[in-house]
PLY file of the C-alpha trace (Angstrom):
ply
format ascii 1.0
element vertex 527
property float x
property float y
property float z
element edge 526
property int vertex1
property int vertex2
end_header
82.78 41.86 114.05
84.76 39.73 116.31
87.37 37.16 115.73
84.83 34.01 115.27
86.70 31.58 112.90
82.77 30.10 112.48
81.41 33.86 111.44
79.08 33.72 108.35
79.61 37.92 107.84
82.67 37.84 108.65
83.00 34.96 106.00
81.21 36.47 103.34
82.68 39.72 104.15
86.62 38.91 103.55
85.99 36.24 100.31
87.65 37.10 97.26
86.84 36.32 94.04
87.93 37.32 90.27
86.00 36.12 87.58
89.21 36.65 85.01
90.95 34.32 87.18
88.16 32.28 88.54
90.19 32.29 92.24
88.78 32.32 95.22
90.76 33.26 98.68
89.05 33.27 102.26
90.64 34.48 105.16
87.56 34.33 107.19
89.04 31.54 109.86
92.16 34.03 110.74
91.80 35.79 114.09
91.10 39.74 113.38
88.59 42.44 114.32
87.41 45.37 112.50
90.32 47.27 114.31
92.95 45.08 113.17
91.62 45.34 109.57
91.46 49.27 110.11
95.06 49.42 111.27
96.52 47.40 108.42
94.37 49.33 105.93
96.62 52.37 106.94
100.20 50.81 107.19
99.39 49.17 103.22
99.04 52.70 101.76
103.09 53.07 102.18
103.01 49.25 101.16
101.46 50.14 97.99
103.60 52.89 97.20
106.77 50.73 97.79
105.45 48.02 95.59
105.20 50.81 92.95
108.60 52.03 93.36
110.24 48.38 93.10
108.14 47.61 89.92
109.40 51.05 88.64
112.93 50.30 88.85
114.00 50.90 92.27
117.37 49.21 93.29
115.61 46.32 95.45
118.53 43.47 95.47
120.85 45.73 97.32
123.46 42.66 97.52
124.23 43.01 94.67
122.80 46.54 93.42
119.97 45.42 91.22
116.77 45.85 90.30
113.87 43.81 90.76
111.80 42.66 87.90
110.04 39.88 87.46
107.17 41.33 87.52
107.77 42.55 84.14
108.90 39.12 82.80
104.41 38.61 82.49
104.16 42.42 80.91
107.11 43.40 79.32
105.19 47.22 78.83
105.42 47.97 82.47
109.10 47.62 82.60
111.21 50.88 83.21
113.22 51.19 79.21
112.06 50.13 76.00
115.09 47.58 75.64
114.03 45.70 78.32
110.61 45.46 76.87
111.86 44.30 73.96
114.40 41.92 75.39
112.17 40.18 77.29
108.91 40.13 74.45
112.11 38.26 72.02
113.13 36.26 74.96
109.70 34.66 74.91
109.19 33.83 71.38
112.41 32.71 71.10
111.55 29.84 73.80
108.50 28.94 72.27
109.31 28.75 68.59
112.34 26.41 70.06
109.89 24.48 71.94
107.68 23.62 68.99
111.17 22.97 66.83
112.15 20.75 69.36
108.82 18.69 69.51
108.41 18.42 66.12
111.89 17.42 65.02
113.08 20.68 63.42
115.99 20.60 65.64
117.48 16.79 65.49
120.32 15.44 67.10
123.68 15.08 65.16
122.63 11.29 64.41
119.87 12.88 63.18
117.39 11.76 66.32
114.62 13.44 68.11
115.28 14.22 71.30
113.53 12.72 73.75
114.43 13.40 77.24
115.73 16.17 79.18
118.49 16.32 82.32
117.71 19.39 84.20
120.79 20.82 85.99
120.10 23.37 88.42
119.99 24.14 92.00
117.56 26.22 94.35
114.78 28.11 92.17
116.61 27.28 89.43
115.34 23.69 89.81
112.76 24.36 92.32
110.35 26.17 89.55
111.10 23.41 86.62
110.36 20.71 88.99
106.78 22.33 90.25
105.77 23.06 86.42
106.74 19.24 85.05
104.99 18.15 88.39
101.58 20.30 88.12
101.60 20.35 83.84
103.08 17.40 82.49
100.42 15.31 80.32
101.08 11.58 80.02
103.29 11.34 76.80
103.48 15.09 75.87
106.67 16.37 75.18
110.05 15.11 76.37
111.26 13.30 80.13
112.47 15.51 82.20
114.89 14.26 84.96
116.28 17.11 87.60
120.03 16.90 88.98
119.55 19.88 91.89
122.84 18.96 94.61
125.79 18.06 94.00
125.04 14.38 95.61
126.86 11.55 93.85
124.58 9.10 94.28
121.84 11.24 92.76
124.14 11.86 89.57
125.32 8.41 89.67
121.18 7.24 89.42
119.99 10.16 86.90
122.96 8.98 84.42
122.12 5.23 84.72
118.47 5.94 84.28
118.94 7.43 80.64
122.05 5.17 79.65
120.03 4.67 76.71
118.77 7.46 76.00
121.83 10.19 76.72
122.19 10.59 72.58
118.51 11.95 72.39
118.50 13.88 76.32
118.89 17.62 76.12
120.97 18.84 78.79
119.92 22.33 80.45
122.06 24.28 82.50
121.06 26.89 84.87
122.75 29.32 86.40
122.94 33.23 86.51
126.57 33.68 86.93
127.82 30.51 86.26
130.31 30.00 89.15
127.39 28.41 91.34
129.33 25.39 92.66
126.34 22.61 91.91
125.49 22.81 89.01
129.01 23.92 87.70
130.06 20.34 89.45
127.03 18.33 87.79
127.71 19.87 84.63
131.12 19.33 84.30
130.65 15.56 85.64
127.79 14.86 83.30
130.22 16.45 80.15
132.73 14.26 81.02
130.99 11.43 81.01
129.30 12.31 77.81
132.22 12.30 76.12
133.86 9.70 77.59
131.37 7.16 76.06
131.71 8.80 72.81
128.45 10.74 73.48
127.63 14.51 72.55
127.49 17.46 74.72
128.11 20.13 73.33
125.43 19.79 70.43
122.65 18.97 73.30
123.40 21.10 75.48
121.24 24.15 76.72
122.11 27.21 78.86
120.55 29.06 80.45
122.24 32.71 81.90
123.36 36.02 81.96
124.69 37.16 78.86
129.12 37.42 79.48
128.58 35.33 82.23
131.45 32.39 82.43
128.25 29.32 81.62
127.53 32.01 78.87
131.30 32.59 77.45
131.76 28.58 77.64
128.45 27.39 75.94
129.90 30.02 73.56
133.12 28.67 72.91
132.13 25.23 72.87
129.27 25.64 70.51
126.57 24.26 72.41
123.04 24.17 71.17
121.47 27.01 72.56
121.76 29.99 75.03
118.65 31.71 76.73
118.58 34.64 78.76
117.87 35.06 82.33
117.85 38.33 83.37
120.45 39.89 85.94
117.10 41.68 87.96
115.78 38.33 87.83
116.30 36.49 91.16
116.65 32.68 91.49
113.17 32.11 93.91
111.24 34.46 91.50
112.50 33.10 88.38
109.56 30.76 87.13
108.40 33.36 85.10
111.46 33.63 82.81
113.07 31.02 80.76
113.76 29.18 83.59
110.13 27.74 83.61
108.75 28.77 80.45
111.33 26.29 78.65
109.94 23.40 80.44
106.67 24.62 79.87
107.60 24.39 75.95
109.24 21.63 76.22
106.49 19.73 77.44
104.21 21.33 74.95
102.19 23.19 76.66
101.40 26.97 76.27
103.58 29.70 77.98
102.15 32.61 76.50
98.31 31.28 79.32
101.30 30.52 82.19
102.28 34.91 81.71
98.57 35.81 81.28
97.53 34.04 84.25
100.16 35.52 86.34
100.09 39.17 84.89
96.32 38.94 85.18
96.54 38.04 89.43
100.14 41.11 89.43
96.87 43.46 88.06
94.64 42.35 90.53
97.12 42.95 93.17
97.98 46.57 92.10
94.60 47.78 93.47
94.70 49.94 96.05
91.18 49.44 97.76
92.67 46.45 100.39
89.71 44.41 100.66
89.65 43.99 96.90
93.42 43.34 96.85
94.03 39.23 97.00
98.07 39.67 98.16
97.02 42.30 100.63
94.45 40.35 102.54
97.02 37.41 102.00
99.77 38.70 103.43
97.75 40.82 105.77
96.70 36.68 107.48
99.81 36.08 107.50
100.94 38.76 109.78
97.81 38.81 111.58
98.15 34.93 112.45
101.89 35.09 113.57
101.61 39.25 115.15
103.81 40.52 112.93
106.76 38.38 113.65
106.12 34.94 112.04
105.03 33.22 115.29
103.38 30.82 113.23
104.26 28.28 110.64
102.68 28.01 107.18
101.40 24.47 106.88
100.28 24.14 103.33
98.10 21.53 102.11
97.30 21.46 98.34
94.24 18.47 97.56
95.48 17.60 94.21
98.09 15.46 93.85
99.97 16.99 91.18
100.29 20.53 93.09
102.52 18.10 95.85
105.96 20.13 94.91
103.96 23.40 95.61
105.01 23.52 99.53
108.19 22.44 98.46
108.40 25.68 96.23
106.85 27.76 98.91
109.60 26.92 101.24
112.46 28.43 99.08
110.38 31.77 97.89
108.64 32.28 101.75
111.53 31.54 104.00
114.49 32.67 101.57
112.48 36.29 101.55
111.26 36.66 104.33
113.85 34.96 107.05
115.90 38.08 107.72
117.98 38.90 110.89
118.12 42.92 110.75
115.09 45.24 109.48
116.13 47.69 107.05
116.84 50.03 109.84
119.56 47.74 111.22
117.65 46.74 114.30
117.73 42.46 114.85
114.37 41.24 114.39
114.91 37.85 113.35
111.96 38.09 111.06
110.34 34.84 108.89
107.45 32.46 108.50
108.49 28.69 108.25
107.27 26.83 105.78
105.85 22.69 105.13
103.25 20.74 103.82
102.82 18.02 101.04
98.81 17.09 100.06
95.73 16.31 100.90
94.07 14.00 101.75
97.09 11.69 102.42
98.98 13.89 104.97
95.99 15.49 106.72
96.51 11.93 108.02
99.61 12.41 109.55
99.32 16.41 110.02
95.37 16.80 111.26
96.45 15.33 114.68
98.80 17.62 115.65
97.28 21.02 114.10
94.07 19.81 116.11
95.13 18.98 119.31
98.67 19.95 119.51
100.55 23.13 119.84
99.17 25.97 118.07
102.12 27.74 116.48
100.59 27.61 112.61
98.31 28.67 110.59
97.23 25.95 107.39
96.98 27.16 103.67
94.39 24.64 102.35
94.10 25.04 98.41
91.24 23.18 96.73
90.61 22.59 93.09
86.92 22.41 91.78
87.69 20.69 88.33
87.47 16.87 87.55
89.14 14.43 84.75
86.69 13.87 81.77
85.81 9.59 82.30
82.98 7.80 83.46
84.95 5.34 85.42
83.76 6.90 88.79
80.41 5.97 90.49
78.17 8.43 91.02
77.71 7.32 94.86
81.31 7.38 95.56
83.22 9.72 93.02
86.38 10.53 94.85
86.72 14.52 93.70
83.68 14.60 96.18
85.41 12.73 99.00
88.16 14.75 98.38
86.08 17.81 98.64
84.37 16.32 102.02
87.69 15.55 103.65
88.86 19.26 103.01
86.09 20.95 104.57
86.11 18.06 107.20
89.89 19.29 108.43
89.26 22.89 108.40
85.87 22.42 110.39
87.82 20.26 112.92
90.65 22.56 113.32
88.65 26.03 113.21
86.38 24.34 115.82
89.45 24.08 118.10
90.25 27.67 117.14
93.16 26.60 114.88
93.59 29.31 112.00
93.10 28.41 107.91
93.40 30.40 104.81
91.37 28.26 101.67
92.07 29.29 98.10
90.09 27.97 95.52
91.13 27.20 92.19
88.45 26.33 89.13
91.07 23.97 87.47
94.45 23.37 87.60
96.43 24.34 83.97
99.32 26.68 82.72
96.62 29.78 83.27
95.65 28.69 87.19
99.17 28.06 88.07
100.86 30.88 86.78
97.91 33.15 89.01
98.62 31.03 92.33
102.21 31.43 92.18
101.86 35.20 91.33
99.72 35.29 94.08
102.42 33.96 96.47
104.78 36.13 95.12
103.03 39.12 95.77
102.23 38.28 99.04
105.31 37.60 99.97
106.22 41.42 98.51
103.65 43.16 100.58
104.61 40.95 103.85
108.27 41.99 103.53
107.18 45.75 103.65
104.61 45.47 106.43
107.24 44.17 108.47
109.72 46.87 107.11
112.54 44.26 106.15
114.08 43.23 102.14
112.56 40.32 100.60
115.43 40.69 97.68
118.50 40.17 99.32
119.61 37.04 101.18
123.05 37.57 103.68
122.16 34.47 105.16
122.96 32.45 101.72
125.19 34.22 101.04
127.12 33.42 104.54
126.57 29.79 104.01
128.36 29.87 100.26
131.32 31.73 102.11
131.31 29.67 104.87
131.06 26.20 102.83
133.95 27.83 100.06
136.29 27.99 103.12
135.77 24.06 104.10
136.14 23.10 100.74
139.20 25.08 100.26
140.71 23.26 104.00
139.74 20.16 101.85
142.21 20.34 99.81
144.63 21.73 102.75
144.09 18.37 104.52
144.55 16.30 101.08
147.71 17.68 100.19
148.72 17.52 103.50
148.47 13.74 103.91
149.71 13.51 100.87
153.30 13.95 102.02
152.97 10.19 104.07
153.07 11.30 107.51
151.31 10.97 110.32
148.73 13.33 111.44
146.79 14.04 114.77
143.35 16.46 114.36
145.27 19.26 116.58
148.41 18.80 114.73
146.09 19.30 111.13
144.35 22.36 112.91
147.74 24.07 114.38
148.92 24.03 110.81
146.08 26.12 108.90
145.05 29.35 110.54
141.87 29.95 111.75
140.80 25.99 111.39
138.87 24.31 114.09
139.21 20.93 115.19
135.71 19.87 114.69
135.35 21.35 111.38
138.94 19.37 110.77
137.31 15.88 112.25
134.18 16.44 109.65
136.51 16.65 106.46
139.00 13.49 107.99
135.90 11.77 108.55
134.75 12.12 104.87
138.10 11.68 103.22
139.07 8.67 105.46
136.19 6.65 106.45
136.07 3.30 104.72
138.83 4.59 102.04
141.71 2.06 102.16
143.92 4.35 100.81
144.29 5.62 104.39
145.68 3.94 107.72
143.45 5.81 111.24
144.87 4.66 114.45
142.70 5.16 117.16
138.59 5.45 117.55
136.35 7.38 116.13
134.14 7.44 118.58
137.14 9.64 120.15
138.45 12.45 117.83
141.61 13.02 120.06
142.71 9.11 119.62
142.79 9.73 116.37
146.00 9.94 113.87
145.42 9.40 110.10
148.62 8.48 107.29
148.15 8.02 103.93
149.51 4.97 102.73
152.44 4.86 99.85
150.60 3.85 96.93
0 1
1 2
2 3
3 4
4 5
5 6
6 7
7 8
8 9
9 10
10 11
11 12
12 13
13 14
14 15
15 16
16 17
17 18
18 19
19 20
20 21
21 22
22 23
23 24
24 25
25 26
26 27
27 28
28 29
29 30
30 31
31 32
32 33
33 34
34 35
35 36
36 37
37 38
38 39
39 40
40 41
41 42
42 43
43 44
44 45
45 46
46 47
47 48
48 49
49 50
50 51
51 52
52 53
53 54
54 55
55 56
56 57
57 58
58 59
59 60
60 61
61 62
62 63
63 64
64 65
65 66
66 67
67 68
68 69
69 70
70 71
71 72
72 73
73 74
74 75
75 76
76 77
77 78
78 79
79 80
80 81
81 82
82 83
83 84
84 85
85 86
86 87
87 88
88 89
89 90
90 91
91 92
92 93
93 94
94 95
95 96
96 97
97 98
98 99
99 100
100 101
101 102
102 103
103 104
104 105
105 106
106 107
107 108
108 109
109 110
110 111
111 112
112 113
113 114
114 115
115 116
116 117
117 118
118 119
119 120
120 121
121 122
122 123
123 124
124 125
125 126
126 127
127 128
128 129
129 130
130 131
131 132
132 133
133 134
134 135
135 136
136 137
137 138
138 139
139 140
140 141
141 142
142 143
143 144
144 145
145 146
146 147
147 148
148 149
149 150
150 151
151 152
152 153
153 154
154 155
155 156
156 157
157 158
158 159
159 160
160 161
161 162
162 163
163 164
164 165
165 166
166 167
167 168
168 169
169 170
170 171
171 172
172 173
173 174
174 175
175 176
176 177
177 178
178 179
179 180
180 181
181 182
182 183
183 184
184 185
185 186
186 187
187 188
188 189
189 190
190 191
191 192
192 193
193 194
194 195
195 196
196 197
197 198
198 199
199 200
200 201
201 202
202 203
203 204
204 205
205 206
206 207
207 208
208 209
209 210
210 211
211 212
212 213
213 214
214 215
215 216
216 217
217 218
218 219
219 220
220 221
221 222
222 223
223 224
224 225
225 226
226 227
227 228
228 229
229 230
230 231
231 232
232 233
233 234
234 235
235 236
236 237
237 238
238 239
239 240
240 241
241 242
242 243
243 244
244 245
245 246
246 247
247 248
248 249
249 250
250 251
251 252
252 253
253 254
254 255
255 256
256 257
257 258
258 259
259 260
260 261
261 262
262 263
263 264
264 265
265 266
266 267
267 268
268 269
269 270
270 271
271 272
272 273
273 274
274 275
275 276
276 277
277 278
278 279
279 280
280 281
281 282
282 283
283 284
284 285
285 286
286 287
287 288
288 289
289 290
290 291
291 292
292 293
293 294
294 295
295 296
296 297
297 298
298 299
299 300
300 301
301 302
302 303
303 304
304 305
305 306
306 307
307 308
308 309
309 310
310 311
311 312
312 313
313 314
314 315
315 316
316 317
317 318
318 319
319 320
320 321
321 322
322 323
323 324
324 325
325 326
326 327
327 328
328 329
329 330
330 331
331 332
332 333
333 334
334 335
335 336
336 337
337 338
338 339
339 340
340 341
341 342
342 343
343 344
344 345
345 346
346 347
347 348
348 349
349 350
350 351
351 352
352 353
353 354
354 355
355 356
356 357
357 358
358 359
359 360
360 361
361 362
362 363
363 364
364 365
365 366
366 367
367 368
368 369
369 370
370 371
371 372
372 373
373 374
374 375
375 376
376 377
377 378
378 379
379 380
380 381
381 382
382 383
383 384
384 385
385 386
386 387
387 388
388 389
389 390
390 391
391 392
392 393
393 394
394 395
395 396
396 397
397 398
398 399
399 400
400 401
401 402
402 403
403 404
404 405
405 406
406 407
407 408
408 409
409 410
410 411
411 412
412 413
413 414
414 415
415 416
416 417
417 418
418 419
419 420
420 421
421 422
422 423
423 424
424 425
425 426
426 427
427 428
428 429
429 430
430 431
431 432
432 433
433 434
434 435
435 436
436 437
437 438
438 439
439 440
440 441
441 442
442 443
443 444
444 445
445 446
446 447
447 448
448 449
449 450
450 451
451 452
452 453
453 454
454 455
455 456
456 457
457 458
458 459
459 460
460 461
461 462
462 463
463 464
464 465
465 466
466 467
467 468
468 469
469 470
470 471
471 472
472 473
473 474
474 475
475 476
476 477
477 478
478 479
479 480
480 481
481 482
482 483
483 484
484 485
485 486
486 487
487 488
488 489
489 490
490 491
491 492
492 493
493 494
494 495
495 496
496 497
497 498
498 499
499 500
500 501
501 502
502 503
503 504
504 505
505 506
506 507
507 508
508 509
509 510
510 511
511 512
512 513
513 514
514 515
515 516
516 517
517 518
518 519
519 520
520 521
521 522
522 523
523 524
524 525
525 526
């Protein structure tokens, strides 16, 4: 076998299918011989074993020495103690008894209201996951509105709050965050209480948390009575949290069933625990992946769902793929500057704006094309010109056109899209993303590079106020003579916070242009 993207052996040879699941996944139109396959199959028997090890306990998150397990969040009898098994089998029926009190007004307001609508406050996966399951799930008029506040942008706030004016009495508002000191949706929260209860509105009694237990959200939803507390796990991390409360409580909330969202997913974390590779769906994922970009993401992942409601997907993909698998050192310390970057919305629509490029320009990707086979239930369509078979014909249209130019594609094909399907596909990813990490020898748990970013954005924030108090005192400041004063400040990080503070605020008098940092001097004027 050769690498012929247009092979019919080499087609039917690679396709995987599982009837449970009802998935399909070709990898057929990914450049590989037999000897490539050969030489993968050998490196995946350590994989295997270190996928074992994490799901057994091993200390995988070794920023902050913890575990790994959400993989036992979708079968609480593989996890490493009894309490955790139990923990997490209470943690489930707790959210979906609350789900169903919620929906059918068991649990009112304190005027006695249903609730109606829900303001989702969190950042990263914590909003990421929520977002992707209202997105893909939500039914027209099942359960409550969800709105999402994920950055700490003030016009976004400013817009979310306006939007439910009228509805704030009825809106649960859910808070997530592990520790509670994430600076985000601490900021939201504490923006969104206040206004609550500056209008005479409740927070307390409608709001939700969601955290480590003796975290500081959990010890002040505790002290302030608020209307529930769920769990989220301190071996669960923030990109692989859409199998814990974090996404299961939208998934109740907008009554549909959690308990099909788990089976799907612990049904595809079975199917990838095989250890016969070509019968493994996240090894021969993962195994294109590295294939397509050598083995040190050369390529991007351009992923195209062709439904609309599966837009958020790439979106999702971005924080779980890049966030893993972007790593400087290897976990022998050597640089290798590893990763796979991530984009995509949907097809048809963007194949419009994307087929172009992937076709005739620079080939530095590979596309994930993921088609659904299922249809709605009307007769409004004609049978001449039903669009789930244009849609169909435009799919196999773009990876024809690109294969044909030897461009690369992975297809995975889902029988319908529901709470079973999309729990699978994500598991899918996740694995993948698992098994990729160890072929390439680096941690998919830990993340120094956020973590830099946090520091580094705690230490402008912290000049902030420097440079506030500062002008506070009336007199007049040059950038240098700001930046001589604080040690280990820089002038241009000095000119971005001026710029912010100052810019079109009349509380402050700038001589000189902006257009020339070193003309400028800034006073504050006497109020």
């Amino acid at each position: 076998m050769n690498g012929d993207l247009n092979s019919w052996d080499k087609f039917c040879n690679y396709l995987w299918f599982e009837k449970k699941l009802n998935i399909w996944l070709d990898i057929s139109k990914i450049n590989f011989t037999n000897k490539d396959i050969k030489y993968l199959e050998d490196k995946f028997i350590d994989v295997f074993s270190s996928i074992k090890e994490l799901e057994n306990g091993a200390i995988s998150n070794i920023d902050e020495n913890r575990q790994v397990g959400h993989y036992w969040l979708r079968n609480p009898s593989i996890s490493p103690s009894s309490k955790i098994e139990e923990e997490i089998s209470s943690d489930i029926n707790e959210i979906s008894e609350f789900g169903k009190q919620i929906l059918n007004g068991d649990i009112k307001n304190k005027n006695n209201q249903n609730y109606t609508d829900v303001l989702w406050i969190g950042i990263g996966g914590s909003g990421l996951g929520p977002l992707l399951i209202t997105e893909s799930l939500q039914k027209c008029s099942k359960g409550l509105n969800f709105s999402y506040i994920d950055n700490v942008d003030p016009f976004l706030i400013s817009e979310k709050l306006e939007e439910l004016t009228e509805k704030l009495s009825t809106t649960l508002f859910v808070v997530v965050s592990k520790s509670g000191g994430t600076p985000e949706p601490r900021i939201a929260m504490e923006i969104i209480k206040s206004h609550c209860e500056n209008n005479s509105l409740e927070w307390n009694s409608n709001a939700i948390a969601i955290t480590m237990k003796d975290s500081k959200l959990f010890n002040k939803a505790t002290s302030e009575n608020w209307l529930k507390i769920f769990n989220l796990q301190d071996w669960v991390g923030g990109r692989t949290s859409i199998t814990s409360s974090v996404g299961l409580l939208p998934l109740a909330l907008i009554n549909e069933n959690i308990f099909e969202f788990i089976s799907g997913a612990s049904l595809m974390d079975e199917a990838t625990r095989i250890s016969d590779f070509k019968n493994n769906p996240a090894a021969l994922l993962s195994s294109a992946w590295y294939l397509t970009g050598d083995g040190v993401g050369k390529r991007d992942m351009v992923v195209l769902p062709y439904r609309d409601r599966l837009q958020v997907f790439s979106k999702y993909l971005q924080q779980l793929v890049m966030e893993s698998l972007g790593k400087k050192f290897n976990r022998n310390g050597e640089v290798v500057n590893q990763g796979i970057s991530v984009f995509g919305n949907k097809g048809s629509t963007d194949q419009h704006a994307y087929v172009q490029q992937l076709r005739d320009g620079i080939d530095n990707f590979f596309c994930i094309f993921i088609e659904l086979l299922d249809s709605p239930s009307t007769n409004i369509f004609d049978e001449k010109e039903n669009p789930k078979e244009y849609l169909s014909g435009f799919l196999q249209g773009t990876r024809s056109a690109l294969s044909s130019e030897n461009r690369q594609s992975i297809t995975i094909t889902l029988e319908k899209l529901n709470c079973f399907s999309l729990g699978a596909l994500i598991a899918l990813f996740e694995r993948a993303v698992s098994f990729y990490a160890e072929l390439v020898n680096i941690n998919a748990y830990d993340q120094p590079g956020v973590e830099a970013g946090k520091k580094a954005a705690a230490n402008i924030i912290e000049y902030q106020q420097k440079v506030s108090n500062l002008l506070d005192e009336g007199a007049e400041y040059s950038i240098n003579d700001i930046t001589s004063l604080f040690d280990n400040s820089v002038n241009e990080a000095i000119f971005f916070i001026l710029r912010e503070m100052c810019f079109g605020n009349d509380n402050y008098l700038v001589k000189g242009d902006w257009s020339n940092p070193n003309s400028l001097v800034i006073q504050k004027k006497n109020s």
